[in-house]
N, C-alpha and C positions, 0 to 999 in steps of 0.2 A: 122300318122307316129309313134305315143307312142306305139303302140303294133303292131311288126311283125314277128310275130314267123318264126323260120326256117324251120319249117315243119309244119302239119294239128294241132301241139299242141299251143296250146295261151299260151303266156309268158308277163307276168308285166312287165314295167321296159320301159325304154326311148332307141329309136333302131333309128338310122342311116337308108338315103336309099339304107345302102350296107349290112341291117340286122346286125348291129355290137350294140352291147348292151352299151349302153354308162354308167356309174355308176360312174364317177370320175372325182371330179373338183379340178383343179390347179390353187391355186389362189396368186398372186403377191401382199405380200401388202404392200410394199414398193420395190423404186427404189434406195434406197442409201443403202451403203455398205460401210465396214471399211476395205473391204482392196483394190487393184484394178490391181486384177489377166492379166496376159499378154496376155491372151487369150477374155477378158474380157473387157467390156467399162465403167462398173459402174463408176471404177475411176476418168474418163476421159469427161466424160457426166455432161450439166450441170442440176442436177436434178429437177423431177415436182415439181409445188409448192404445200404446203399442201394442199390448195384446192384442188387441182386434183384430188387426192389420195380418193380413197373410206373408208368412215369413218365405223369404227369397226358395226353400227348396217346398215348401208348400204349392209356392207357385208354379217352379221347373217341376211338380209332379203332375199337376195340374195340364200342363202343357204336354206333357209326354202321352197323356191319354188324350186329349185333343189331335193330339200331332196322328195316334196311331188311329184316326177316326176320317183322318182327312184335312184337318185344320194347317195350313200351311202357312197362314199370314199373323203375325200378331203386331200389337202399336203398345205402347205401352204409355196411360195415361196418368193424371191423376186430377185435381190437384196438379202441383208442380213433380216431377217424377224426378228431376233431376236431385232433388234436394234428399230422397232416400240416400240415407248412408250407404257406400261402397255399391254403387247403382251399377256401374260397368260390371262389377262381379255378377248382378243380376243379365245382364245382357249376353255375356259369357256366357252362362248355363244354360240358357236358351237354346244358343248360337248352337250347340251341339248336339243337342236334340232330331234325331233324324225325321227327314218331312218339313223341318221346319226351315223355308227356303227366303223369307224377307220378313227382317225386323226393325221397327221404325218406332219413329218416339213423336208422341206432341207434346210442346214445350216453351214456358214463353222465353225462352232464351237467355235468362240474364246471369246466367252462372254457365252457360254452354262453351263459352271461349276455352274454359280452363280444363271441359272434360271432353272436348271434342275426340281430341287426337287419340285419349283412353277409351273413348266411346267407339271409336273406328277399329282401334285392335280389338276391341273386344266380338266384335260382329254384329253393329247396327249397321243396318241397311242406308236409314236415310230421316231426315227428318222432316219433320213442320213446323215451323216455330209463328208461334201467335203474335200478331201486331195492329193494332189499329188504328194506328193514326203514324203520321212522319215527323209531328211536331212534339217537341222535348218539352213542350209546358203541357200542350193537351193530352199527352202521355201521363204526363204526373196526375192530370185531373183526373183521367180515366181509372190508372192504376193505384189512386194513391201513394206511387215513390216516383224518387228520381232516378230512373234506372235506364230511361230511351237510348243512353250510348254505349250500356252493357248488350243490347237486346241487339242493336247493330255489331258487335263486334263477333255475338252469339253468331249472328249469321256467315260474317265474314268468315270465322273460325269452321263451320259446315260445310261451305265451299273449298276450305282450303287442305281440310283434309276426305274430301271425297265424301260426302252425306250428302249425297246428288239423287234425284232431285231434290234440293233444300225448295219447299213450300212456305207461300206466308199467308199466313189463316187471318182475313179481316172480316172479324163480326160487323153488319149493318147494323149502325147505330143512328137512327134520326136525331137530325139536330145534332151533333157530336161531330160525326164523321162524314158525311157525306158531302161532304164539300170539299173532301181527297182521293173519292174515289177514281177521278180523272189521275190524279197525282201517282197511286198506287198503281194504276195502266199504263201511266207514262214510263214507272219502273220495266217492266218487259220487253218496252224496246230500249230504253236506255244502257238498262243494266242486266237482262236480262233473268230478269227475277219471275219467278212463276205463283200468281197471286191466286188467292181462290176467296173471291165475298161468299160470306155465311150469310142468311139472311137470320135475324133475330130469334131465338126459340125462346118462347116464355117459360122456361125453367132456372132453379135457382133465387135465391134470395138479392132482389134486385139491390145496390147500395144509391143509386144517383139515380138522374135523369134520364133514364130510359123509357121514352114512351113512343109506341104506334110503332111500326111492321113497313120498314123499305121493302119490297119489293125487288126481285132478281130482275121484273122487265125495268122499273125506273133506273137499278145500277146499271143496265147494259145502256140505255138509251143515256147516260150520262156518260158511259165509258165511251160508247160507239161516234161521239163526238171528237174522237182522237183519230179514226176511222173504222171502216167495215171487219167485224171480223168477222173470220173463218175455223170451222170444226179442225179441234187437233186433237188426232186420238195414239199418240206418238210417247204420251208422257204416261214414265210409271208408276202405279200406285194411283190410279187415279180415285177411285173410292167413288162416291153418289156423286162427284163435281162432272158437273158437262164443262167442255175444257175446249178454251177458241186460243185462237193468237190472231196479231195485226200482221199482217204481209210482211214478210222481210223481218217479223222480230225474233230475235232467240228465246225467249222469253213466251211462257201462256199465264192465259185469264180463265179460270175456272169459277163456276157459278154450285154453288149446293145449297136445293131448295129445300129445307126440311117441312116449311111452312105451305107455301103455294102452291110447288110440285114436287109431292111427295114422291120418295124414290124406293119407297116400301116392295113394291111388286121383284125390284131385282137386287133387294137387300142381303148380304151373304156373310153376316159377324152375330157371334156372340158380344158379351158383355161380362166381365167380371167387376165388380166393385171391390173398392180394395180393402174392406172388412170379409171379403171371399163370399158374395153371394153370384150365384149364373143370373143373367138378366139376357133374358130373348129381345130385347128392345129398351132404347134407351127412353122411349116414352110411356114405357109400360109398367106397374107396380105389379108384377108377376116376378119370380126369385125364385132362388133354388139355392138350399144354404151350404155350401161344399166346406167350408172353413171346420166347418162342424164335423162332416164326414173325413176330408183329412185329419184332422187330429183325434178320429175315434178309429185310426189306423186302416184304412177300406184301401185295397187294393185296386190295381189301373184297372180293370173289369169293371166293379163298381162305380167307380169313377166314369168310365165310358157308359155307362146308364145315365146317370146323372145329367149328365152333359147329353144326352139322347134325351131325354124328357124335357131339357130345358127348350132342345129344339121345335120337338113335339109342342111346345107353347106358347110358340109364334108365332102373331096374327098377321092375317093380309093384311092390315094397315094399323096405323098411329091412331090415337085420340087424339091430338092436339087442338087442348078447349078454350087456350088464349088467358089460362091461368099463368098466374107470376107465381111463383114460391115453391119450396121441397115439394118432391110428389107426397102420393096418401102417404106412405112411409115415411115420409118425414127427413126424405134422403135428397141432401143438393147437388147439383153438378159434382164438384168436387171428390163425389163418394163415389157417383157412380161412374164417372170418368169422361171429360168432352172429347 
């Protein structure tokens, strides 16, 4: 199953049995978070124990049989990721791992100012930093703190040491937010920020007001009132986002349908959750427990099975049943990694 080309030409690289090129591991390395978004469980959950947690050269082992299989991309999620002790040293180890050629982090930003400039020596590629709203009171509502002018400086600080392109991730939230989604487009041409609306996924332990599913076509026809846009396919890292910009802006607006229009058919990431299970899909309660197999001492061989099988059990598409709360496992966002 490593090699199955689409046609009579042979292609390198780790394939799916749907011929989908897999090259990109998302990996969880922590489940705790400082803030505890309403949409969100981290807050609310009570967290793994360190043990759990796969230890910084568990994971660079981890990566080094991925890397030697084809895997070239990794993000590193959590929870908040920032908040793992001595994290840049995790990025480090990465960074030097041959094959492994762009490493990025999603992050709500509120402690990013202070580790940017270490995050940049270290060899992260670039970031995303989560935001969904502009306004410093409806931030504290959403996230329970006060933190909206850490998360702007989070940004400022990414731009100024090179974590280009810096992404701002805004989950659709009805009733909440969509009454900025204009404001967030205005960003692109203003300031030249590259925004990507999520539409809603019902996973996770809701804490607030979250109800009913905006839609990608209502956020465009609310955006496209600032004017027409146009397909940019210029911007890197784009991942499942289809990605437009307004004439003349520096700045794109990127749309990721997980709900409407699923992007399953040209999907090409694994999944680590940060107690170390492989997850073929982030909507899927299918695992593979590697945490386990590293510390019963299994060499990068074994490990590149492992990680072959998890591939091997990747379906053509998502369930997404319009349920709220941890999958069957019992596992939230935060575990398995947004």
């Amino acid at each position: 199953m490593t090699e199955k080309p689409a046609s009579g030409e042979k292609k390198n690289g780790l394939f799916d049995t749907f011929n989908r090129q897999i090259n990109y591991l998302r990996i969880s390395v922590t489940d705790h978070c400082n803030l505890n978004c309403m949409y969100c469980s981290a807050g609310s959950m009570l967290p793994l124990k360190h043990e759990d947690i796969l230890s910084y050269e568990e994971i660079e082992k981890l990566v080094r049989a991925a890397a030697a299989m084809g895997i070239n991309k990794v993000r590193l999620t959590g929870g908040e990721p920032l908040m793992r002790p001595h994290f840049p040293r995790l990025v480090g180890m990465l960074s030097k791992i041959e094959g492994i050629d762009d490493i990025a982090v999603t992050t709500n930003g509120i402690i990013l100012a202070r580790m940017a400039e270490d995050l940049k020596n270290a060899g992260l590629t670039r970031v995303n930093i989560s935001l969904d709203t502009l306004k410093a009171e409806k931030f504290k509502m959403i996230t329970r703190h006060d933190k909206f002018t850490d998360v702007l400086a989070g940004i400022e600080a990414a731009h100024r040491f090179g974590l280009e392109p810096v992404k701002i991730n805004v989950v659709a939230l009805k009733g909440v937010n969509d009454d900025e989604f204009v404001d967030f487009a205005r960003k692109t041409i203003t300031e030249g920020w590259n925004v990507r609306y999520i539409e809603f996924m019902p996973i996770g332990t809701a804490n607030g007001p979250v109800s009913g599913l905006i839609t990608t076509a209502e956020i465009r026809e609310k955006v496209e009132t600032l004017g027409q846009l146009e397909p940019y396919r210029e911007l890197k890292g784009n991942g499942p986002a289809k990605v437009f910009r307004f004439k003349g802006a520096s700045g794109t607006i990127g749309f990721i349908t997980p709900v409407t229009e699923h992007f399953c058919a040209t999907c090409n990431r694994l999944r680590v959750t940060s107690d170390g299970a492989l997850r073929p899909c982030l909507l899927s309660e299918d695992e593979l427990n590697v945490r386990d197999a590293l510390r019963s001492g299994v060499g990068i061989e074994e490990l590149k099975k492992l990680i072959q099988q998890a591939v091997n059990l990747k379906r053509k598409e998502h369930n997404l049943n319009g349920k709220i709360g941890p999958d069957d496992k019992g596992r939230p966002m935060c575990q398995i990694g947004g």
